[in-house]
Each structure stands twice: as C-alpha cells, then as structure tokens.
N, C-alpha and C positions, 0 to 999 in steps of 0.2 A: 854715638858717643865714642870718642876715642878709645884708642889702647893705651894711653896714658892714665887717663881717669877711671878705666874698667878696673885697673890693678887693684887701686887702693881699696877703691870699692869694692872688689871679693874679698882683699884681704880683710876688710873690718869685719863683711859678712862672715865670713870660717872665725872670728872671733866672737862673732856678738852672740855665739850660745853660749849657757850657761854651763857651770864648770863641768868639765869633761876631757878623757882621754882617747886621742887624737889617736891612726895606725902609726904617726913618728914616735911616738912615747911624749907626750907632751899632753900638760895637764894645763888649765887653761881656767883665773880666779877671774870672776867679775862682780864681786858682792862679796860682802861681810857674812854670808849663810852658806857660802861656798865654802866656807873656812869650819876643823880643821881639815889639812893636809895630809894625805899619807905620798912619800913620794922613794921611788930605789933611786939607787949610786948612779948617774948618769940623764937619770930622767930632767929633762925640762919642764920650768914653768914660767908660766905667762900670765901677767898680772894686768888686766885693763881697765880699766878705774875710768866712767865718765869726768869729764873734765873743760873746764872755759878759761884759759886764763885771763881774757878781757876783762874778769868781778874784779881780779885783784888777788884771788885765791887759788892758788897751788899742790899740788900733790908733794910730800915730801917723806923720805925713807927715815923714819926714825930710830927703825932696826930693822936689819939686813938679814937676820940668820946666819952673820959670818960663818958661822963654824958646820955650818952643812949645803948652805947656799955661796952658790960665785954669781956674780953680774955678769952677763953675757952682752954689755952696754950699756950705755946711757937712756931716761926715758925716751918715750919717741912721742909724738904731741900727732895726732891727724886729726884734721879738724873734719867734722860730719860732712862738711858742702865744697869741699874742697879751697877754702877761703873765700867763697864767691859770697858771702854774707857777714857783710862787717859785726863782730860777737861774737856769732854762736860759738857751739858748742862743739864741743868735738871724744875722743880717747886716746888717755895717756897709756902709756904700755913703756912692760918694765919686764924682759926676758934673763930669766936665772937658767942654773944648770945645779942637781945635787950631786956632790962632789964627796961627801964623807957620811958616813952613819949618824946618827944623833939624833937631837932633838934642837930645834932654835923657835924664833918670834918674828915674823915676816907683818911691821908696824910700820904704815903709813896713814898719815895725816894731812887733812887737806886744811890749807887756813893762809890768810894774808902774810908774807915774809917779813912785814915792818912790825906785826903784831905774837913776838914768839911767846908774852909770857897768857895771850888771849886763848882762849880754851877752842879748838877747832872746832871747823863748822862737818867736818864728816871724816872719821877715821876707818879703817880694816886693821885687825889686829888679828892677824893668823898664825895662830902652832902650825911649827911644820914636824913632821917623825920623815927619815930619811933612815929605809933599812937599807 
C-alpha cells in the first residue's frame, strides 16, 4: 500500500475511537452518547459523524456554539475506500477550538438540502461547558 493511502487510513483510524482525550488536548465526538461536552479555553474538538453524500443526505451545522466554539475550517468529507467504490460511505469531520468560557449548543443535522422543512433523518445535539 502506498504512503499516500496509509495517511488517510491512520488518520480515520486515531478517529474512529470513541470520544476521548487525546495527549494534544483534543476531545474527539462520534455519536450523540458522547455528548455532553466539558471542554477549557484552548482545547480542541473534533466532530466525526458517519456520512454518504451519494443518498442525497448531508450533515449540516445548525448551531455552532458561536460564543465558546470557533471553526478551525470547513467539513472535510473522507470517504472509507478511498473513492474506489462508487457510493459508499465514508466521515464527515468538523474541527473547533474553545476559545471563551460559557456554555453553547453544538447542533448538527443530517437530511436532504431540497427538503429543509422535512424533519431529518439523524441529528447530534450537544451542550458544550467551556471552563
């Protein structure tokens, strides 16, 4: 196997445990049972949410936690197979940084983008506390 393809593939594996603190300081969501959050001033998180865009159906931020979370980027899409299999499946991933004290609502919803007023097909709605 290449060193091209090795990368990805550790990286998904050092994600694909469930939520946990990392020696970076970095806290790591993958399920709605992972949720709530406790997170300090500085600490990173990492949101990875199974994901297919092929159905038609999307991950989408419905609240961000402005007031204690910042976007350290845009989602990132990695599909499981490296795109060698037309569909599947793959992980969205969505890295923050706490940046102030508080409390906020870190709400994502997955559902068709032509369908907004249709009730989604899988959401995570996490409290976050940020000492």
């Amino acid at each position: 196997m290449s060193l091209a393809r090795l990368i990805p593939l550790l990286s998904l594996s050092l994600l694909s445990a469930c939520t946990h603190q990392s020696a970076n300081n970095t806290l790591t969501v993958e399920e709605q049972s992972d949720c709530p959050i406790q997170l300090h001033t500085g600490q990173n998180l990492i949101v990875s949410l199974p994901s297919n865009p092929t159905t038609g159906y999307r991950w989408a931020i419905q609240d961000s936690a402005g007031g204690v979370l910042r976007s350290l980027g845009p989602e990132v899409y990695q599909s499981s197979d490296d795109g060698q299999l037309l569909g599947s499946g793959g992980q969205s991933t969505w890295r923050f940084q706490a940046f102030a004290q508080g409390t906020g609502r870190l709400r994502l919803t997955s559902q068709q983008p032509w369908e907004p007023e249709a009730e989604p097909a899988e959401s995570v709605d996490c409290p976050i506390t940020v000492k």
